[in-house]
N, C-alpha and C positions, 0 to 999 in steps of 0.2 A: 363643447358639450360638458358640462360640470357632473362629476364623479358623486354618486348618488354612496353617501358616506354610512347611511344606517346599512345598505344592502354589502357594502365593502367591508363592514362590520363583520355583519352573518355569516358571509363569505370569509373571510381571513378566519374568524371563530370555527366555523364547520371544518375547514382547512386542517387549523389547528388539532381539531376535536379529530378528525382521521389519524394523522400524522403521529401527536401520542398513541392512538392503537395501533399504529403499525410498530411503532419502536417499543408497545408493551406485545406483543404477541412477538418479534422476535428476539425480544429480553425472557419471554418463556421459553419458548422452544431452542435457545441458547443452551438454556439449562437441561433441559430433557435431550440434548443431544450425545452421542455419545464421543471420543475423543476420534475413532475411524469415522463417525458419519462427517462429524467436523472438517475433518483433513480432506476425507472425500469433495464436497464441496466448495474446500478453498482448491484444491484443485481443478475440479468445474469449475471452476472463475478463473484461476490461473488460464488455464485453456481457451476460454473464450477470447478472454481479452488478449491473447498471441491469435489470437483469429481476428480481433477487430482493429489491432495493432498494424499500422505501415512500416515494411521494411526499412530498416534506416538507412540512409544514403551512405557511398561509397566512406565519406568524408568522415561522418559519425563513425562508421565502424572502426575507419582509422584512427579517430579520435580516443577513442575507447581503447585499442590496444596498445597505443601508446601511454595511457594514461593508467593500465593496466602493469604495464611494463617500467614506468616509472614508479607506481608504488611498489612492486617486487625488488627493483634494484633499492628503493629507501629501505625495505625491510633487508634485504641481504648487508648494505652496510651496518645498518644496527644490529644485526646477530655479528659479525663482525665484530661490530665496538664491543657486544657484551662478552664474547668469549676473548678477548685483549685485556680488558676491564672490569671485568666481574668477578664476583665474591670465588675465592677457591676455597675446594671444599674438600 
């Protein structure tokens, strides 16, 4: 069945012609917000998405603390090197 090109036109153009209004109404209301309504809502999303988020497996979590655990010992050798090494004052 061949794609009927002037209707996928109108269609992609209407698409388009929403999609700028939604990213100009919330390029306004960006602006009209205030810096607590802001935070508020990035926290209503923070929230959400640990509600839509699957617990990580055993593995990942391990993965993490270990990968946790080796940047703290990178950072403790290099405070390390700098108070050996570094400017006295």
């Amino acid at each position: 069945m061949p794609i009927d090109k002037e209707l996928y036109r109108q269609a992609y153009a209407l698409y388009k012609k929403s999609s700028d209004a939604k990213f100009l109404e919330r390029a306004r209301l960006h602006s009209e917000l205030s810096s607590a309504e802001a935070f508020k809502q990035y926290a209503e999303l923070v929230e959400f998405v640990w509600k839509i988020c699957p617990e990580p497996s055993d593995w990942q979590r391990q993965e993490k603390l270990e990968s946790i655990n080796r940047y703290y010992a990178a950072v403790q050798r290099l405070e390390a090197w700098r108070r050996k090494h570094g400017e006295k004052t």
